[in-house]
C-alpha positions, 0 to 999 in steps of 0.5 A: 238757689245752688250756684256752680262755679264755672271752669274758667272761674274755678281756674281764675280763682286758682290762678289768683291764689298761686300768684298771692302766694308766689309774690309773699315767697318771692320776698324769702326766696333769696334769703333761703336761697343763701342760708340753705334753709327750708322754707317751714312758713311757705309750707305753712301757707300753702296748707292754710290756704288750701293749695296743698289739696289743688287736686281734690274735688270741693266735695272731699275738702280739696280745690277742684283743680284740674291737671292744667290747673295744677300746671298753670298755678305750678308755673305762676307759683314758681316764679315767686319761690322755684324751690317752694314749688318744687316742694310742694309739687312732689306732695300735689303730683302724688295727691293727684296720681293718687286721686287719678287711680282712685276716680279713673283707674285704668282699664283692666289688662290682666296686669298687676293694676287689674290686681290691685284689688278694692283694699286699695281703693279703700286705702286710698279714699281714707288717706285723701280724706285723712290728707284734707282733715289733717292736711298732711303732706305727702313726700318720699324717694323714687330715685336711687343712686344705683338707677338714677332717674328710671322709676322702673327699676328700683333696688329698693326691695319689699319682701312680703312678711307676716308679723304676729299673723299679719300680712305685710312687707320689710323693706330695705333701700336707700332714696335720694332726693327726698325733696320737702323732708323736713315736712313729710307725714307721709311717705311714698315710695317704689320698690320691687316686690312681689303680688300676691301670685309671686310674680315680680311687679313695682310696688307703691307703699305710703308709710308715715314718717315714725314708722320704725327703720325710716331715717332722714339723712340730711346730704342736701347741699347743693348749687340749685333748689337749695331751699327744697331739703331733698335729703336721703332716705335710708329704710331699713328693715321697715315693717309695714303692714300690707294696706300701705301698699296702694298701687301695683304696676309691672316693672319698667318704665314704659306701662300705663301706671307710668302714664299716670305718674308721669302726667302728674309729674312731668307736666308740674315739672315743665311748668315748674321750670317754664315758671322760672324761665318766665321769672327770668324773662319778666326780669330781664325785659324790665331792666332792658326797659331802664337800662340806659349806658350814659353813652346813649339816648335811650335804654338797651331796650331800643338795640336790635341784639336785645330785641332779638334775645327777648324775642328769642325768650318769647318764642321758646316760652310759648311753645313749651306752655302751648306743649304743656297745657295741650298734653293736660287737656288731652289727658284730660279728655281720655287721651295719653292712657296707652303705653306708647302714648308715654313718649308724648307725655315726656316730650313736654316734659322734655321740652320746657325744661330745656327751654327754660334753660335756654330762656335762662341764658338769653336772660342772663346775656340781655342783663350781663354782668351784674347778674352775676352778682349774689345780690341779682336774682338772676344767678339763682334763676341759673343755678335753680332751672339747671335741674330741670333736665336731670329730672325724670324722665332724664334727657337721655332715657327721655329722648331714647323714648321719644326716639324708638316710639316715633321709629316704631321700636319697643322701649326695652329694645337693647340696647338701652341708653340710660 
């Protein structure tokens, strides 16, 4: 007899895996942490166990898991290894941005995604399958130093070229943040190109690691996330043949191409940042619980002014996790597809990471002193949430979004902020 396994089990069983692996790297976190070292046997596990492949439905070798699965475990994953997690969650984001093109692409609208055409998809079913069978790792660079956080814009440039009759693209640009470096197989990045019709559009190319005029330049050192190894990438004069080319979307932030990403993106990285404010949290109520000064009769749990921080703690946990698996489900359910539904999405975003920070510090103020101190995981609970907010979307462009979208003002409007 064929049984199916429920959501809610499929969701359980998720959980319980992240929170496995999330209590093993928490015992490494520090050490990484204070060596500045990646963490090759974190990755290592997730690829055995199967998380690397969250997002793949069971009959293609993956997991199952859902977009808010995916923000659960990132959350539960994170308060073991922040840095792990931001890692491994730059290879699932683009497994599921990838996977969620492939299974529900976007409704024709006369774009340069209508113009995708089925080579694409064709590239795209042979790299999840090879993904599963090798269990390779997806990375790459989206930011650069002369755009920052806007994904729309990249200086990074394909220009289409044929070598010995085949088509293809040279590509030239330097990435910043090429987070999980050292373990990259395959490398994702946008750039600016053309299509086949020579109208200028963002092109997205996977390229693997040994391909001629692709270099790591390790610059990575940093006062949060230090274990992620999000080095430079540096291409130069890197011709790739026209099939690693797997998506097209017109430039600028603000199109349904950028919903995907930022679905799959922005959601992982609230929870992601929710997870170490969470880590906070649980830190600081423990030891409010067995904090007792000798100069009284019970633990600092019992004083007002601690009740208060806690409670402050509570409500600005809730109200991002409430914000980040409501936008999963509504995406989830067909919702979030049309460009001026991108503002929701980074609203979440948005949201829990600036919470998180917030979390961080009531934390820090209920513990004191001692966590400062290197010994505390509490310092690097501080320096590791910081991020959060310069991630894209960035604050600035973020609110600038959310702010025209609720006034009734185009996203390219001038003036723009970021």
């Amino acid at each position: 007899m064929t049984t199916t396994t429920s959501a809610a089990e499929r969701t359980a069983r998720l959980l319980a895996l992240a929170g496995e692996l999330a209590d093993e790297f928490g015992e490494r976190a520090d050490e990484h942490d204070q060596q500045n070292t990646f963490p090759f046997e974190n990755i290592e596990r997730l690829k055995e166990s199967g998380y690397t492949m969250l997002p793949v439905p069971e009959e293609l070798g993956g997991l199952g898991g859902t977009l808010l699965d995916f923000v659960m475990c990132q959350e539960r994953l994170a308060q073991g290894c922040a840095s792990t997690a931001l890692s491994i969650n730059m290879h699932i984001f683009a497994l599921g941005s990838l996977m969620e093109n492939l299974l529900n692409p976007p409704a024709p609208s006369g774009g340069a995604e209508e113009r995708r055409g089925p080579e694409a998809a064709a590239t795209l079913k042979a790299m999840v399958a090879m993904l599963a069978q090798a269990k390779l790792l997806i990375g790459g660079g989206f930011t650069e130093a002369e755009i920052g956080g806007n994904w729309g814009f990249p200086t990074t440039k394909a220009l289409r070229q044929e070598r010995d009759g085949a088509p293809g693209f040279l590509i030239n640009g330097r990435k910043q943040f090429t987070t999980m470096a050292p373990a990259i197989d395959l490398i994702a990045v946008n750039t600016s190109t053309t299509d086949a019709d020579g109208e200028p559009v963002i092109g997205m190319f996977v390229i693997p690691r040994g391909t001629a005029g692709i270099e790591i330049v390790e610059t990575w050192d940093t006062m949060s996330m230090r274990a992620t190894a999000s080095h430079d990438l540096n291409i130069k004069d890197c011709w790739v043949p026209e099939q690693t080319c797997v998506g097209l979307r017109a430039p600028g932030d603000a199109d349904v191409g950028a919903n995907v990403l930022l679905a799959w993106f922005g959601l992982s990285i609230g929870a992601i940042y929710t997870g170490i404010a969470t880590a906070a949290r649980n830190f600081a109520v423990d030891w409010a619980k067995e904090r007792q000064p000798v100069l009284f009769d019970r633990p600092i749990a019992h004083f007002p002014g601690v009740q208060f921080h806690v409670a402050e703690m509570e409500l600005e946990l809730a109200a991002s996790r409430a914000l980040l698996h409501a936008t999963a489900e509504e995406w989830m359910a067909g919702g979030l597809r049309a460009r001026e539904d991108l503002a929701r999405i980074v609203l979440a975003k948005t949201q829990a990471t600036n919470a998180a920070i917030r979390v961080v510090e009531q934390a820090m103020t209920v513990v004191g002193a001692p966590s400062i101190f290197r010994t505390n995981p509490m310092q690097r609970y501080y320096r590791d949430v910081r991020p959060g907010a310069f991630q894209p979307l960035t604050n600035d462009v973020a609110k600038e979004l959310i702010g025209k979208t609720a006034l009734g003002i185009a996203p390219e409007f001038l003036p723009r902020w970021g």
